[in-house]
mmCIF entry with sequence, helices, sheets and N, C-alpha, C, O atoms, coordinates in Angstrom:
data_MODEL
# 
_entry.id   MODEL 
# 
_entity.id                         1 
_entity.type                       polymer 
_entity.pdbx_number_of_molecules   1 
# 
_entity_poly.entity_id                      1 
_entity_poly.type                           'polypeptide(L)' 
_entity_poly.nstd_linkage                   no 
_entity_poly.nstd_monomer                   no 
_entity_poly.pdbx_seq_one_letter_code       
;(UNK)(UNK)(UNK)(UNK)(UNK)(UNK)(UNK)(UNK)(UNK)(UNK)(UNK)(UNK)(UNK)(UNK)(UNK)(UNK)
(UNK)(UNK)(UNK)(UNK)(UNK)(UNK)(UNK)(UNK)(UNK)(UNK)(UNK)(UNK)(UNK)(UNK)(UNK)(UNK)
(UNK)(UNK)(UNK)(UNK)(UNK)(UNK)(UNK)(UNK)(UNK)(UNK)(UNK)(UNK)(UNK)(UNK)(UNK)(UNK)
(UNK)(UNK)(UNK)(UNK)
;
_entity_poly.pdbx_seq_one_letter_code_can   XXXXXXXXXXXXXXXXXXXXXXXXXXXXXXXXXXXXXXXXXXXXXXXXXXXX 
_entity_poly.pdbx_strand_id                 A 
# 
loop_
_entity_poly_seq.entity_id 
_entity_poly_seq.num 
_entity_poly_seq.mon_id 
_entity_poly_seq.hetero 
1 1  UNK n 
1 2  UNK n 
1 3  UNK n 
1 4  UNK n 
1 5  UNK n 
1 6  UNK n 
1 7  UNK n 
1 8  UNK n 
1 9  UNK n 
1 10 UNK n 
1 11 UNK n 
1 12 UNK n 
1 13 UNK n 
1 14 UNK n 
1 15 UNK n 
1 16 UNK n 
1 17 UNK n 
1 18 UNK n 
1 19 UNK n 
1 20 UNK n 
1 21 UNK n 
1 22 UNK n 
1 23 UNK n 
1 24 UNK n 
1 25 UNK n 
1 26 UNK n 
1 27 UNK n 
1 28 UNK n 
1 29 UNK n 
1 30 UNK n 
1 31 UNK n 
1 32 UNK n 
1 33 UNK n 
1 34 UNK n 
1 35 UNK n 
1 36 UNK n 
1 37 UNK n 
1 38 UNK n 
1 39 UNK n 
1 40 UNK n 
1 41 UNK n 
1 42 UNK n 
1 43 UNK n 
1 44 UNK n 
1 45 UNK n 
1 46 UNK n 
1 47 UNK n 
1 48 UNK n 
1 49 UNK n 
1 50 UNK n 
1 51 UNK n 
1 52 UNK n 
# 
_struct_asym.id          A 
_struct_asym.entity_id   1 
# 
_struct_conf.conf_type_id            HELX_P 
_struct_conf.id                      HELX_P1 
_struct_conf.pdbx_PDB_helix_id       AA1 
_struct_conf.beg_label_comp_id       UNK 
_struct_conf.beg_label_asym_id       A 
_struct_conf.beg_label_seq_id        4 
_struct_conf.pdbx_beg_PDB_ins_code   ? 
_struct_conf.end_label_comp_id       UNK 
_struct_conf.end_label_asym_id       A 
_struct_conf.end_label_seq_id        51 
_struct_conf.pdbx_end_PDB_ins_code   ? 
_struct_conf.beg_auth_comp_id        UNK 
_struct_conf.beg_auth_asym_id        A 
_struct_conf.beg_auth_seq_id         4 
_struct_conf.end_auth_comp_id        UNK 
_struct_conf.end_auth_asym_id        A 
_struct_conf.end_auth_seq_id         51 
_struct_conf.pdbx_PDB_helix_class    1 
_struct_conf.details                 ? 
_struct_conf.pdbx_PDB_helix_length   48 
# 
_struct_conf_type.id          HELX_P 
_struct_conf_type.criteria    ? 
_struct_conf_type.reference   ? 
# 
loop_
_atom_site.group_PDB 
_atom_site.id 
_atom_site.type_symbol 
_atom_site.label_atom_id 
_atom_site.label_alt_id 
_atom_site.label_comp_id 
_atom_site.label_asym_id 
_atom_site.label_entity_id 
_atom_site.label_seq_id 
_atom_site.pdbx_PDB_ins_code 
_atom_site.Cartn_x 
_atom_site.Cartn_y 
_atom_site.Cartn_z 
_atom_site.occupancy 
_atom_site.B_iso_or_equiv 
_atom_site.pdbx_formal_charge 
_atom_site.auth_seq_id 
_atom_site.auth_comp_id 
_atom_site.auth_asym_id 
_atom_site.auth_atom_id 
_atom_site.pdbx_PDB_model_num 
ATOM 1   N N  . UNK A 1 1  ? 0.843  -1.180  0.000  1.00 0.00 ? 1  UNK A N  1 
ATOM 2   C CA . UNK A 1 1  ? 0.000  0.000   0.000  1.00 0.00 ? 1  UNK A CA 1 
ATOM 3   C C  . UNK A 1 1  ? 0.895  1.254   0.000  1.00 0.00 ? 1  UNK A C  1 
ATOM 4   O O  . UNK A 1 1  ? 1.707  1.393   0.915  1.00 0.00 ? 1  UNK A O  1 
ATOM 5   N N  . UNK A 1 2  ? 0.785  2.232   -1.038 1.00 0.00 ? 2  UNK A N  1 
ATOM 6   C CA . UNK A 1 2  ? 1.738  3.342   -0.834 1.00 0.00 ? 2  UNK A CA 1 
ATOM 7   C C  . UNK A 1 2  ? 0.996  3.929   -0.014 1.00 0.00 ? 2  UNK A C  1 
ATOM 8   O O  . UNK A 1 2  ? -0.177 3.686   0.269  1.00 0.00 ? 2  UNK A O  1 
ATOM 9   N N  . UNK A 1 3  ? 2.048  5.133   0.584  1.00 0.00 ? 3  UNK A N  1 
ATOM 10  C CA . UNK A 1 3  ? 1.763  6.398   1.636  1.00 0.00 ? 3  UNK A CA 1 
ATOM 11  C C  . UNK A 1 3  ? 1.452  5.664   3.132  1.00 0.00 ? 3  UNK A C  1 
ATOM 12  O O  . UNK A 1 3  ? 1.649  4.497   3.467  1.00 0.00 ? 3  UNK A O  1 
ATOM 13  N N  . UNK A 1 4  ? 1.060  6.452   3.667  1.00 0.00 ? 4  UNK A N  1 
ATOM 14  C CA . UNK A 1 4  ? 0.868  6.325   4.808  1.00 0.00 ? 4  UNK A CA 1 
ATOM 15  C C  . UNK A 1 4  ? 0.478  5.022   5.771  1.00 0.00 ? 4  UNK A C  1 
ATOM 16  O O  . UNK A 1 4  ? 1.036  4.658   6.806  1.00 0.00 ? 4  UNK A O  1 
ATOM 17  N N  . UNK A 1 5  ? -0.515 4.520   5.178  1.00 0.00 ? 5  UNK A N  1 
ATOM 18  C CA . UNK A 1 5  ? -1.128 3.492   5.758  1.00 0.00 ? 5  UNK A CA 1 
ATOM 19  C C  . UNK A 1 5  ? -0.078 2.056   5.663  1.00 0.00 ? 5  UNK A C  1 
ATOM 20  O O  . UNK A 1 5  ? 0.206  1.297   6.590  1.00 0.00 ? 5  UNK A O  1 
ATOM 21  N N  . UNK A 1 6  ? 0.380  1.983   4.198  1.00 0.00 ? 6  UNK A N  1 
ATOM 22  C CA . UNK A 1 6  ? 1.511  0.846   4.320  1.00 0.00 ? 6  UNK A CA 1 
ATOM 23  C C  . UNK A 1 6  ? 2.627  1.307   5.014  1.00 0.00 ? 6  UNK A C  1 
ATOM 24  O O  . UNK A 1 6  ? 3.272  0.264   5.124  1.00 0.00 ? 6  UNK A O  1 
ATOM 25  N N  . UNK A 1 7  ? 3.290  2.188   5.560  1.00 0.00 ? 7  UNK A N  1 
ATOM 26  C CA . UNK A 1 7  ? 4.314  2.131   6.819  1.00 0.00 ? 7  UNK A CA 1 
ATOM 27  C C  . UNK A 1 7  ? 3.743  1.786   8.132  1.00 0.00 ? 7  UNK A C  1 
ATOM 28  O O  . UNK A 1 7  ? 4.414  1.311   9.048  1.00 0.00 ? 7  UNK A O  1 
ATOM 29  N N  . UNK A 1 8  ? 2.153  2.105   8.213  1.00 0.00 ? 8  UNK A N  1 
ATOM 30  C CA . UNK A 1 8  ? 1.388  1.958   9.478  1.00 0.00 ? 8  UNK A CA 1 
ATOM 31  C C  . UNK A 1 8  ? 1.461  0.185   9.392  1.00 0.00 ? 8  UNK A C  1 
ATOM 32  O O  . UNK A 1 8  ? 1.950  -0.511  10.282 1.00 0.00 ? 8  UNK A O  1 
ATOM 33  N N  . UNK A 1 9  ? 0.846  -0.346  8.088  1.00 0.00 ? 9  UNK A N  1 
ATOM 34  C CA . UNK A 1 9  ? 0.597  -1.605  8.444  1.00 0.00 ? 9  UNK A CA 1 
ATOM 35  C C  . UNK A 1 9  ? 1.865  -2.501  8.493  1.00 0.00 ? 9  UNK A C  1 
ATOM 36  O O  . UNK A 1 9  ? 1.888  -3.501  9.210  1.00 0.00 ? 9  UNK A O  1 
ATOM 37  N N  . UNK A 1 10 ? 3.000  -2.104  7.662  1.00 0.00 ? 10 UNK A N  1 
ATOM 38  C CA . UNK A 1 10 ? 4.412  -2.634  7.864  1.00 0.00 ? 10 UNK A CA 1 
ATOM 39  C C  . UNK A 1 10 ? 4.974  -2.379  9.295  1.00 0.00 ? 10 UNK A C  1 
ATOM 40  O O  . UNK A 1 10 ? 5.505  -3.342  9.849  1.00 0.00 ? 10 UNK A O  1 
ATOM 41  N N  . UNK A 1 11 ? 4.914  -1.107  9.999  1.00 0.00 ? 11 UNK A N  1 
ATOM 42  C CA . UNK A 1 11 ? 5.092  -1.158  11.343 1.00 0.00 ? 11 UNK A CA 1 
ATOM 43  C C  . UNK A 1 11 ? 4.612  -2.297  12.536 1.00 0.00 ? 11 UNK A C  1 
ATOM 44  O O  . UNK A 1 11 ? 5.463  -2.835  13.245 1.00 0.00 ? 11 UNK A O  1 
ATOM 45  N N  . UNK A 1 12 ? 3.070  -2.619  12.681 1.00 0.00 ? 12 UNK A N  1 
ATOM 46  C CA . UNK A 1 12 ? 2.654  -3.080  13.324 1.00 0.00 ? 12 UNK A CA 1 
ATOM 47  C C  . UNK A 1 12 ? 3.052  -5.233  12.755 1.00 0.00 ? 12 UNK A C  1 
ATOM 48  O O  . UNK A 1 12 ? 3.000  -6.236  13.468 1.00 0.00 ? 12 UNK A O  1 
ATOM 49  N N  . UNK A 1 13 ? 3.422  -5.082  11.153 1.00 0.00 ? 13 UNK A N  1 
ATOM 50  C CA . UNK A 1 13 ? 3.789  -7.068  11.241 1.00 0.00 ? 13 UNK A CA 1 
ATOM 51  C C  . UNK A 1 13 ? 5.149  -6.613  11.372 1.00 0.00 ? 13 UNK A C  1 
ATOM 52  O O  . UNK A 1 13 ? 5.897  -7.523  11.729 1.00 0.00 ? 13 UNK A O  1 
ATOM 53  N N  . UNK A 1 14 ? 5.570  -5.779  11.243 1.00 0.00 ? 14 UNK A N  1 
ATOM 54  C CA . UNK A 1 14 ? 7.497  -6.224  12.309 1.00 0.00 ? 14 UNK A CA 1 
ATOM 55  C C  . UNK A 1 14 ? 7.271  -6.301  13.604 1.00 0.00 ? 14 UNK A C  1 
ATOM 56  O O  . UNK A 1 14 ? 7.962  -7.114  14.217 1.00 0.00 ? 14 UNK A O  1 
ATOM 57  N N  . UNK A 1 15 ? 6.382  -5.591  14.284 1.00 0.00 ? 15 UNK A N  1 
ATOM 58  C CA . UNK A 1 15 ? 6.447  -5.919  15.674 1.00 0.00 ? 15 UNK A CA 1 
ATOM 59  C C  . UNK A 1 15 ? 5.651  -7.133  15.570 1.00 0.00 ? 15 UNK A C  1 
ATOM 60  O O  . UNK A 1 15 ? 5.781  -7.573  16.712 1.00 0.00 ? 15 UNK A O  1 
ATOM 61  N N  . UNK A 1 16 ? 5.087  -7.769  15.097 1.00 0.00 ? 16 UNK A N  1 
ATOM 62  C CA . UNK A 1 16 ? 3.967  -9.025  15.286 1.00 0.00 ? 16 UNK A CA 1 
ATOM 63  C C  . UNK A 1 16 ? 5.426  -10.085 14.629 1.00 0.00 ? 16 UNK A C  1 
ATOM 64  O O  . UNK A 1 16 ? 5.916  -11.048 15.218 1.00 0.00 ? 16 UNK A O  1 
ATOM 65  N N  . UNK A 1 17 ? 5.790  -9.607  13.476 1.00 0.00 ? 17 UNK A N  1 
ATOM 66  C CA . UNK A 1 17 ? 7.359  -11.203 13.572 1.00 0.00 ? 17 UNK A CA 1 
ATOM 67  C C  . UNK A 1 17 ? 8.229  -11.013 14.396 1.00 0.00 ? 17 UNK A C  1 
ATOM 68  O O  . UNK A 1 17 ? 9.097  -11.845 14.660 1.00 0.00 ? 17 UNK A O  1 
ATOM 69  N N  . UNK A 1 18 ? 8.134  -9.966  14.888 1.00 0.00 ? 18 UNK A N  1 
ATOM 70  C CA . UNK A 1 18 ? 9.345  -9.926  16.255 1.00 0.00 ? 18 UNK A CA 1 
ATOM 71  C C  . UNK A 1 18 ? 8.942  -10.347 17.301 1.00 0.00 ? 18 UNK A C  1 
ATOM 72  O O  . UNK A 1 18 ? 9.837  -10.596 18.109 1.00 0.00 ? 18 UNK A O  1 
ATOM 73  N N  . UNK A 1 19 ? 7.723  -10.572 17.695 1.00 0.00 ? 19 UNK A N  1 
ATOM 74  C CA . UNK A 1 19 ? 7.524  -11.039 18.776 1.00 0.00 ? 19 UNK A CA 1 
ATOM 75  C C  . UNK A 1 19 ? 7.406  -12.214 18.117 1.00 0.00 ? 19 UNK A C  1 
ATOM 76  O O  . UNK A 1 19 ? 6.988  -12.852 19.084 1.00 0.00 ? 19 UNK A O  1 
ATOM 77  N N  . UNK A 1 20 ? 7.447  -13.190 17.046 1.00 0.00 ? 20 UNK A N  1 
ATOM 78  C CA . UNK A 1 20 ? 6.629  -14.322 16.816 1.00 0.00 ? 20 UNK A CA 1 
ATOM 79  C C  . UNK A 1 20 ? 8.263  -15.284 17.262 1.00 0.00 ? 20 UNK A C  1 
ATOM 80  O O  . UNK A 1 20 ? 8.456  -16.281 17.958 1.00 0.00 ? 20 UNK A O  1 
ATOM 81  N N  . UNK A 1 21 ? 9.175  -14.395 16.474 1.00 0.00 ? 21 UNK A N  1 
ATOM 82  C CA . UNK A 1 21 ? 10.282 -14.714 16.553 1.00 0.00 ? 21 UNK A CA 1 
ATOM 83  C C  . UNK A 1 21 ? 11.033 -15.132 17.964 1.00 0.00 ? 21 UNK A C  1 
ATOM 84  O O  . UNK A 1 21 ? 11.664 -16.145 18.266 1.00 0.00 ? 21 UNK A O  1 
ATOM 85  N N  . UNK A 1 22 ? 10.657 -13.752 18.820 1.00 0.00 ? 22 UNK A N  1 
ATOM 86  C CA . UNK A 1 22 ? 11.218 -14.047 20.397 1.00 0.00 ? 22 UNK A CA 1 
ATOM 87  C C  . UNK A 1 22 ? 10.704 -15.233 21.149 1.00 0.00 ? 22 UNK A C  1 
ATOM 88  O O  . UNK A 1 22 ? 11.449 -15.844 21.914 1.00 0.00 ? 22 UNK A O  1 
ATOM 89  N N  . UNK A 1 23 ? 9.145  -15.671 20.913 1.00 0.00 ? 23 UNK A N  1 
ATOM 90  C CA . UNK A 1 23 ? 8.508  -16.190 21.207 1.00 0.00 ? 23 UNK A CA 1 
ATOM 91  C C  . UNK A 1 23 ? 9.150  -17.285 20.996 1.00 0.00 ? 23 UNK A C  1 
ATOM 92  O O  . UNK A 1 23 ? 9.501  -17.777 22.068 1.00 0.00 ? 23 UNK A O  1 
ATOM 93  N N  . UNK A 1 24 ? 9.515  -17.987 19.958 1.00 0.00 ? 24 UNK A N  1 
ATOM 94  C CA . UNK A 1 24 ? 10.241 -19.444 19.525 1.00 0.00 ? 24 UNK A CA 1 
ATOM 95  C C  . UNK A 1 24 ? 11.237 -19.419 19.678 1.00 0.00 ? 24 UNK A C  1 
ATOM 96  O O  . UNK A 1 24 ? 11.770 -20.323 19.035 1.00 0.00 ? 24 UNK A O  1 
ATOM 97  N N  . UNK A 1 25 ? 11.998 -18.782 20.284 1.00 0.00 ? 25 UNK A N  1 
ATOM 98  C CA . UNK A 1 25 ? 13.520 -18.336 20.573 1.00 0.00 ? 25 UNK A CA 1 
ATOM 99  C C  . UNK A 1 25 ? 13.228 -18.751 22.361 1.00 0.00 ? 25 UNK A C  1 
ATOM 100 O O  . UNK A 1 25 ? 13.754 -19.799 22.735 1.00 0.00 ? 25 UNK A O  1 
ATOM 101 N N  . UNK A 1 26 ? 12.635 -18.162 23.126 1.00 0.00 ? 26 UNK A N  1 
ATOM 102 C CA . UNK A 1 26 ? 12.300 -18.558 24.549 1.00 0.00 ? 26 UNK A CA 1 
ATOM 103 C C  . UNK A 1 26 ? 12.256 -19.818 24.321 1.00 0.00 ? 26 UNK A C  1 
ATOM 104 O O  . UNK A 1 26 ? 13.219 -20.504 24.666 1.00 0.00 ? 26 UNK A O  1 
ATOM 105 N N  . UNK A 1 27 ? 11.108 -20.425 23.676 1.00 0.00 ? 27 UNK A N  1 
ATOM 106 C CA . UNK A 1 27 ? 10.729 -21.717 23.916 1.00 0.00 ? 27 UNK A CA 1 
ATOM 107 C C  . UNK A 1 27 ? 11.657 -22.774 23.980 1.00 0.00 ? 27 UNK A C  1 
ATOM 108 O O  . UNK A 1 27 ? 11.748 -23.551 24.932 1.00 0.00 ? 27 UNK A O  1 
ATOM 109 N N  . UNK A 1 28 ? 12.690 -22.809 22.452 1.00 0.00 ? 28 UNK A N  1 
ATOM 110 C CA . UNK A 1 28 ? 13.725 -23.211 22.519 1.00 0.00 ? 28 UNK A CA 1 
ATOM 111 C C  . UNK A 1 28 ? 14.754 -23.577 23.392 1.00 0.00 ? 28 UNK A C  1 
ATOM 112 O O  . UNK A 1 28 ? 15.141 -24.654 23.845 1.00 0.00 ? 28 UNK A O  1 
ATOM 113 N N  . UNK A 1 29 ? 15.144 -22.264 23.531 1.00 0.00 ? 29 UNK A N  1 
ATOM 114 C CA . UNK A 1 29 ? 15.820 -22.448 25.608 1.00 0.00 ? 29 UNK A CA 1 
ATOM 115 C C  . UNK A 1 29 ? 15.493 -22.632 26.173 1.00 0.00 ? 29 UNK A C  1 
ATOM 116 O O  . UNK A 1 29 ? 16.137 -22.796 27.209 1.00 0.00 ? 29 UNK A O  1 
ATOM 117 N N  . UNK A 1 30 ? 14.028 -22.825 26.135 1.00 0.00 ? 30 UNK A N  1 
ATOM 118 C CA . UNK A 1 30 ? 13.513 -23.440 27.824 1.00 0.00 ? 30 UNK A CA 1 
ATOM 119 C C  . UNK A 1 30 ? 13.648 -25.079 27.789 1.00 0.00 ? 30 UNK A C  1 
ATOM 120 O O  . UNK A 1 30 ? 13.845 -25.832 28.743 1.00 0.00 ? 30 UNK A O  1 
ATOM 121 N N  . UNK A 1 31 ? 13.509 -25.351 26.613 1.00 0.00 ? 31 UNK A N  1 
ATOM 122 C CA . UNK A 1 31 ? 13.505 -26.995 26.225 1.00 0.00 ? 31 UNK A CA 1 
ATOM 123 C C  . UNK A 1 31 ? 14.582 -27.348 26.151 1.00 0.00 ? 31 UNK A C  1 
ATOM 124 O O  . UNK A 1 31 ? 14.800 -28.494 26.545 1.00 0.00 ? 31 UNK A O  1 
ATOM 125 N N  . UNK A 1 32 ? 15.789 -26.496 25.593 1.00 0.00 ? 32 UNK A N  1 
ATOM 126 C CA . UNK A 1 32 ? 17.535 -26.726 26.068 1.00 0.00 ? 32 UNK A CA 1 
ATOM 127 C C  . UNK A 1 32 ? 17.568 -26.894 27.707 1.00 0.00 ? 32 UNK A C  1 
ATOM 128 O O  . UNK A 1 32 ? 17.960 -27.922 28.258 1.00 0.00 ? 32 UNK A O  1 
ATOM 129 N N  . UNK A 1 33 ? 17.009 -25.511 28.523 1.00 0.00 ? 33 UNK A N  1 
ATOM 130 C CA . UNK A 1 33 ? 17.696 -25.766 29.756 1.00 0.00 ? 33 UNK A CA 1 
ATOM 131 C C  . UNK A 1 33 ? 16.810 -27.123 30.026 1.00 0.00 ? 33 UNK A C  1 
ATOM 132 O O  . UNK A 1 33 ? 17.633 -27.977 30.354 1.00 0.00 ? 33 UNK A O  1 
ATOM 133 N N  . UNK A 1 34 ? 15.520 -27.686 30.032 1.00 0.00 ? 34 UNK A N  1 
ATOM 134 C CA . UNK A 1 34 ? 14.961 -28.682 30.728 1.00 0.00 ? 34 UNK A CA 1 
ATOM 135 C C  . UNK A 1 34 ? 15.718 -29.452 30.043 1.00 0.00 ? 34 UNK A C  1 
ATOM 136 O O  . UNK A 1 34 ? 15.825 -30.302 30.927 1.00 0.00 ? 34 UNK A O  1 
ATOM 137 N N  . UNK A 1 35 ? 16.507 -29.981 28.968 1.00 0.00 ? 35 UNK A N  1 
ATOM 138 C CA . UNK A 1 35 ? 17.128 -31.221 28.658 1.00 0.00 ? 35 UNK A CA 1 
ATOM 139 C C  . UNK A 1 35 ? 18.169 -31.014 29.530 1.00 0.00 ? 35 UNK A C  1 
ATOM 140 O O  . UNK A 1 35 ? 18.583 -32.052 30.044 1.00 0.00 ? 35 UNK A O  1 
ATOM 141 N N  . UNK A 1 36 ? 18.844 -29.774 29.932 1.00 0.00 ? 36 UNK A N  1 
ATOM 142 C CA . UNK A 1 36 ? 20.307 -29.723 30.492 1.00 0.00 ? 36 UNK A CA 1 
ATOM 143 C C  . UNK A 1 36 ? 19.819 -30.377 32.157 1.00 0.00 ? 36 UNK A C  1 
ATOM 144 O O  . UNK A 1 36 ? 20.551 -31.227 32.664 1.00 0.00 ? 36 UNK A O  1 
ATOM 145 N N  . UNK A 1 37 ? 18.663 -29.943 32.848 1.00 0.00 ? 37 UNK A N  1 
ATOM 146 C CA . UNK A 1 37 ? 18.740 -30.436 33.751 1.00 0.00 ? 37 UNK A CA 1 
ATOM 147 C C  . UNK A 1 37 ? 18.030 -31.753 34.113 1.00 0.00 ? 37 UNK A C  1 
ATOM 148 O O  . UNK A 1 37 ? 17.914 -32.292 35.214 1.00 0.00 ? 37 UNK A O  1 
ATOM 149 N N  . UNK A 1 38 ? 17.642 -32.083 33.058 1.00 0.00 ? 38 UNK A N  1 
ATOM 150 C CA . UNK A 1 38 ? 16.993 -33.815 33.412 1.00 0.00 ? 38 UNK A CA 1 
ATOM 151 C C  . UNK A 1 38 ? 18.231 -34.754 33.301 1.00 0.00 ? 38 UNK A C  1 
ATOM 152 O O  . UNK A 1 38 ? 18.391 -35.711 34.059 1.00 0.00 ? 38 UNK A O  1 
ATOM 153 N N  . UNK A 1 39 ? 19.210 -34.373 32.172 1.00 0.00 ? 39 UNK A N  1 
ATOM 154 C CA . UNK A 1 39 ? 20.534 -34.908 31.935 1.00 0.00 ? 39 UNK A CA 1 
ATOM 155 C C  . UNK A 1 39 ? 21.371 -34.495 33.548 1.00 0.00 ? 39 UNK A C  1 
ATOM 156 O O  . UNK A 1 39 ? 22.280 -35.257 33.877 1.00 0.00 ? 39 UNK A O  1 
ATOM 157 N N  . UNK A 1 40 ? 21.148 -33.710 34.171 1.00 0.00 ? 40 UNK A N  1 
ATOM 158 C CA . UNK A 1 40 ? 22.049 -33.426 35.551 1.00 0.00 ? 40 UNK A CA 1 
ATOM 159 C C  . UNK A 1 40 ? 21.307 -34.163 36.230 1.00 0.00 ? 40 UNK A C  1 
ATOM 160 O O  . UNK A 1 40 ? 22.116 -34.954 36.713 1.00 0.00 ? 40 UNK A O  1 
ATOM 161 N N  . UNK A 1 41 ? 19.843 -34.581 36.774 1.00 0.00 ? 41 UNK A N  1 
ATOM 162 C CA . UNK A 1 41 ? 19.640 -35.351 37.606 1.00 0.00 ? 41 UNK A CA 1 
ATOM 163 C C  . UNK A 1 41 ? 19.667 -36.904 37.229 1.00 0.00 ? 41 UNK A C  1 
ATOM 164 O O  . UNK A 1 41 ? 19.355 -37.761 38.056 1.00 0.00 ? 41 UNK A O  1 
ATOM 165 N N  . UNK A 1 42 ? 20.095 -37.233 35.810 1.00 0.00 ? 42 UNK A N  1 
ATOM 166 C CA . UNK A 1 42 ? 20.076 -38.546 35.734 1.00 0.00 ? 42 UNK A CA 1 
ATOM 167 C C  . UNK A 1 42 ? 21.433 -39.114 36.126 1.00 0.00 ? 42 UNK A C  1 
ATOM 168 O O  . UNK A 1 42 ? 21.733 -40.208 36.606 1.00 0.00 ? 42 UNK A O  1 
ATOM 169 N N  . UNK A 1 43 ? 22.285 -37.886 35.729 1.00 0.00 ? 43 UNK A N  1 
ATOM 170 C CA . UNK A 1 43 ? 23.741 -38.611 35.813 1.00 0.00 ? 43 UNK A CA 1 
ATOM 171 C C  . UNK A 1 43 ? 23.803 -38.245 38.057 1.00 0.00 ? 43 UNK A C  1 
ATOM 172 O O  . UNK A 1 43 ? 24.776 -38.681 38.673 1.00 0.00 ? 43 UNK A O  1 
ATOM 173 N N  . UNK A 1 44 ? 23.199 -37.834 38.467 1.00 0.00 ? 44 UNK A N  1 
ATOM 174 C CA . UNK A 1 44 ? 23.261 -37.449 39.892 1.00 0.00 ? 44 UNK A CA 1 
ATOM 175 C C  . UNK A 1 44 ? 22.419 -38.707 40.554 1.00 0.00 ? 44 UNK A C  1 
ATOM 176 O O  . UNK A 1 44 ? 22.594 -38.883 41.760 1.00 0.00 ? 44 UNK A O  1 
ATOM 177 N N  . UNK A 1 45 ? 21.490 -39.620 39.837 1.00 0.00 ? 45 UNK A N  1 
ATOM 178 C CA . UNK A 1 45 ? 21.001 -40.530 40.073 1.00 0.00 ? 45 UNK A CA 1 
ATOM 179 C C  . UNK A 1 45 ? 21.768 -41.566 40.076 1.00 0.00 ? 45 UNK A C  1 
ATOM 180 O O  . UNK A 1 45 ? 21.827 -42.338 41.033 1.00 0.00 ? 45 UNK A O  1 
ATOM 181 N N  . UNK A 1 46 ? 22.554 -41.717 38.824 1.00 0.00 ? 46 UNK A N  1 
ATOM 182 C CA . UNK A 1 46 ? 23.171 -42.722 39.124 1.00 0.00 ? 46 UNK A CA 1 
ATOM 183 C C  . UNK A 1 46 ? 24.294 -43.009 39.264 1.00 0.00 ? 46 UNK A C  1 
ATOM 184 O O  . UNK A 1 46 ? 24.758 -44.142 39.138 1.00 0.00 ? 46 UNK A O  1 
ATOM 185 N N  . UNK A 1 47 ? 24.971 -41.876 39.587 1.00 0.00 ? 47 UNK A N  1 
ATOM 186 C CA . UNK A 1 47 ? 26.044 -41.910 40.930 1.00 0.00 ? 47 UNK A CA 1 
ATOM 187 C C  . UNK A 1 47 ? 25.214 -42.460 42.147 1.00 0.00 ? 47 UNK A C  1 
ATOM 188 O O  . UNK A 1 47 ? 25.575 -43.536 42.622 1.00 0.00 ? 47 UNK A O  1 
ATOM 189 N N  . UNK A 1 48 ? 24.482 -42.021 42.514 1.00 0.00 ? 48 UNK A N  1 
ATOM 190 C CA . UNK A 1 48 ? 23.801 -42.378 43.848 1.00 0.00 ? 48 UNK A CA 1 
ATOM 191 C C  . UNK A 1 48 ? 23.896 -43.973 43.502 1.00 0.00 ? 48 UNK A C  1 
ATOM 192 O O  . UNK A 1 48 ? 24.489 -44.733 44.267 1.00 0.00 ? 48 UNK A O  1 
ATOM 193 N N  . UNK A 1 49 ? 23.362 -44.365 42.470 1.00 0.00 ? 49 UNK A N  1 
ATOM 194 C CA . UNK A 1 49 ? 23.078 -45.764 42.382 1.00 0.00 ? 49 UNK A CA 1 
ATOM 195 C C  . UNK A 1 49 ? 24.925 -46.581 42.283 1.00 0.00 ? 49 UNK A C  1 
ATOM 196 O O  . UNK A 1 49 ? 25.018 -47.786 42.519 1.00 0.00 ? 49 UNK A O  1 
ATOM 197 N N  . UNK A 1 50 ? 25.554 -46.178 42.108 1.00 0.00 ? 50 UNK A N  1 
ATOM 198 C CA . UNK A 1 50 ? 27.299 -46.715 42.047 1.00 0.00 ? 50 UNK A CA 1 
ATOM 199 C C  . UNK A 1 50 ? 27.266 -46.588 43.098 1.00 0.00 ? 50 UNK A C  1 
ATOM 200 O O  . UNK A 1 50 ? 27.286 -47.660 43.702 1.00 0.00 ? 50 UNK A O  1 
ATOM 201 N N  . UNK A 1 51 ? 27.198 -45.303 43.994 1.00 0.00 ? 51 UNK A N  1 
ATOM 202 C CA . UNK A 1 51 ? 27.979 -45.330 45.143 1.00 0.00 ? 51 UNK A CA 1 
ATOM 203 C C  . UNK A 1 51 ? 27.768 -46.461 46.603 1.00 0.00 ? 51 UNK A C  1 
ATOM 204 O O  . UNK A 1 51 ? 28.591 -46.770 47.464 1.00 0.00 ? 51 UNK A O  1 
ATOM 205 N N  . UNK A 1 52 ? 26.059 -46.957 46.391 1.00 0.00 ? 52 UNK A N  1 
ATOM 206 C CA . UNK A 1 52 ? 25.275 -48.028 47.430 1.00 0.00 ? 52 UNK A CA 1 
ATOM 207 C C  . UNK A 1 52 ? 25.872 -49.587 46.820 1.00 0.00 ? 52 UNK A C  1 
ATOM 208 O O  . UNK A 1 52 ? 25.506 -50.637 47.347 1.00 0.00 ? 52 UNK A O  1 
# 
């Protein structure tokens, strides 16, 4: 859309892919750190289990 209204409506989908973007970017790391710490309590498990 020339003029005005297409910078209005181009303004508002960069902020809508930027958040779509951050959004799957969090998620990501949250599913990294929960693999990082299920992998720390398994290997903390079974030390426990060597050491008895």
């Amino acid at each position: 859309m020339p003029g005005w209204r297409g910078y209005l409506i181009s303004g508002f989908a960069l902020i809508w892919l930027a958040n779509i973007y951050m959004n799957v970017y969090a998620l990501i790391l949250q599913g990294i750190k929960k693999d990082k710490t299920a992998i720390k309590l398994m290997e903390k498990d079974s030390e426990n289990k060597t050491e008895t």
